[in-house]
C-alpha positions in Angstrom: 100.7 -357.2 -131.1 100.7 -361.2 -129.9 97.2 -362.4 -128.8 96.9 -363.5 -125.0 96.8 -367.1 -124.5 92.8 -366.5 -124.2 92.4 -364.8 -127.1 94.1 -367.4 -129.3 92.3 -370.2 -127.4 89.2 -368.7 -127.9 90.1 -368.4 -131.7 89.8 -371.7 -132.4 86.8 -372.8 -131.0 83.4 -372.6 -132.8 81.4 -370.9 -130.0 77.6 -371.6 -130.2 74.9 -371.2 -128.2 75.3 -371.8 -124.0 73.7 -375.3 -124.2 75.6 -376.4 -127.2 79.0 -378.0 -128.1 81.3 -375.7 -128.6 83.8 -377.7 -130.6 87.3 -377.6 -131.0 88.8 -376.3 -134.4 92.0 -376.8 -134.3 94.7 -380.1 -133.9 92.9 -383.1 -132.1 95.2 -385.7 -130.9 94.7 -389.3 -131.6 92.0 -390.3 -128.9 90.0 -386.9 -130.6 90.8 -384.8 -127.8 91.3 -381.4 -128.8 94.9 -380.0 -127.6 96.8 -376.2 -127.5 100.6 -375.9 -127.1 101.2 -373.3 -124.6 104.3 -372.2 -123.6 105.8 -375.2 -125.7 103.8 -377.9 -123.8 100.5 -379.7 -125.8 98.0 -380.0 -123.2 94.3 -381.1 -123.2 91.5 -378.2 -124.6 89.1 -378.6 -122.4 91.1 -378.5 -119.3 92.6 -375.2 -121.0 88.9 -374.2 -121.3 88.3 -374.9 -117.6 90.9 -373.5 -116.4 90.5 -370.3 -118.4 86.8 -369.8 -117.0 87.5 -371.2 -113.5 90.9 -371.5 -112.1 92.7 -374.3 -111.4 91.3 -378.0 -110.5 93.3 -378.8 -107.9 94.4 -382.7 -108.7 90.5 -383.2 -110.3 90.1 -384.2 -113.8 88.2 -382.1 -116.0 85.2 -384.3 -117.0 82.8 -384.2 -120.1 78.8 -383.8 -119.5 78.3 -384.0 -123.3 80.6 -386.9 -124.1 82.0 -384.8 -126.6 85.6 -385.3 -126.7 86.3 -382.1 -128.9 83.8 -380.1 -126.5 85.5 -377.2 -124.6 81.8 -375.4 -123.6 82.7 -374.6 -119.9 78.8 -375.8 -119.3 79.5 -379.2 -120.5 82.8 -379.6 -118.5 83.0 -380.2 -114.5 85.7 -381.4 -112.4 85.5 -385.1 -111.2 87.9 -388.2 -110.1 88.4 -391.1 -112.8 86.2 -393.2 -111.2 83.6 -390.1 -111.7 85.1 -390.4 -115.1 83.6 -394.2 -115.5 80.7 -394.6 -113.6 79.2 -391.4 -115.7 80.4 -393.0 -119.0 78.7 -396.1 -117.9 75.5 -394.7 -116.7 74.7 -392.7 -119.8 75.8 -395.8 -121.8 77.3 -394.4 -124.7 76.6 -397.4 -127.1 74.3 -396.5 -130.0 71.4 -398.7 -130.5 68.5 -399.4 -132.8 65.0 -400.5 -130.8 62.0 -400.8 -132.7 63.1 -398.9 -136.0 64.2 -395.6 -133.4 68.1 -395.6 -133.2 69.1 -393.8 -129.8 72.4 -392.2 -129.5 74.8 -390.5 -127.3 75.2 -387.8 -129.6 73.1 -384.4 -128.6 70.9 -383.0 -131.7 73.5 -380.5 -132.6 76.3 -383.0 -133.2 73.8 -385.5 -135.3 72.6 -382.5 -137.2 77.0 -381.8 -138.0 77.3 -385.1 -138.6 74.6 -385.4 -141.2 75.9 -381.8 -142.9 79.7 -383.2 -143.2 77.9 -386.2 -145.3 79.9 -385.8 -149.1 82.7 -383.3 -147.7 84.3 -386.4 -145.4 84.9 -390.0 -145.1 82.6 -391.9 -142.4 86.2 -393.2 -141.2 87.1 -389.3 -141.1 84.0 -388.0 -139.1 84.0 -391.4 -137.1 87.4 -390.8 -135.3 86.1 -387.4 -134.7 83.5 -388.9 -132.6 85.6 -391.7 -131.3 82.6 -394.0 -132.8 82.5 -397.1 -135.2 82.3 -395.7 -139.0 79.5 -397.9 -139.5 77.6 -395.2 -136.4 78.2 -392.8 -139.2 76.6 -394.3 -141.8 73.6 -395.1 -139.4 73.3 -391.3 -138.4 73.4 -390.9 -142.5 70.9 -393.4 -143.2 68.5 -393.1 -140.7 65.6 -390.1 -140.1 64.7 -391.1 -136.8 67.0 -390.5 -134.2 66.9 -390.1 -130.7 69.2 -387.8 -129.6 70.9 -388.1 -126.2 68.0 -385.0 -124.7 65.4 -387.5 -125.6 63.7 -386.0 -129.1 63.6 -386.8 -132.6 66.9 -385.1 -134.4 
């Protein structure tokens, strides 16, 4: 018997806790975006996600709380405009930066704690696009113990 279009959607996302990324498994395209064929047409994850658990978005954009491109937890999406889009980006300032030996990040504990376990199975360049971050982010995530994460404690 074929599996529904939820039930293989579903299938290929690691589904965590309701607060966490739930990250996409499957094919990413090249802006790290993960993306479903359905019906013969590749469209976006997380607006498959959205859709899924809410309906349509009537001409909104499906918008990322988490700033995790490969996120499709229906508590980190919301619909928005693309000026919605950019002012959020710009407001939570995505830039990493290291103040006073503490290196603060966008990344939520979950993702810097992934990050540190991929460390030896794949390339900084690997995990980097992933993120859609620098490599050299990667390597700072690697060689650093204090890290802010982007709820505000140590990860």
């Amino acid at each position: 018997m074929k599996a529904s279009t939820k039930e293989r959607f579903w299938s290929k996302v690691d589904i965590r806790g309701p607060e966490d990324c739930w990250n996409w498994l499957a094919y990413t395209s090249e802006k790290g975006y993960g993306s479903i064929k359905i019906d013969g047409k590749a469209l976006r994850a997380s607006i498959v996600a959205w859709e899924l658990t809410n309906g349509f978005r009537l001409g909104k954009q499906v918008l990322h709380k988490c700033d995790n491109k490969r996120c499709v937890n229906p508590n980190h999406l919301y619909l928005g405009t693309a000026a919605d889009n950019i002012h959020d980006r710009e407001k939570r300032n995505p830039v990493s930066r290291e103040l006073s030996g503490v290196t603060h990040t966008k990344f939520c504990a979950y993702e810097i704690h992934e990050i540190r376990r991929l460390r030896g199975k794949s390339s900084q360049r690997d995990i980097a696009k992933i993120y859609n971050v620098a490599h050299s982010t990667i390597g700072l995530i690697w060689r650093s113990d204090k890290f802010l994460c982007k709820e505000g404690y140590y990860a």
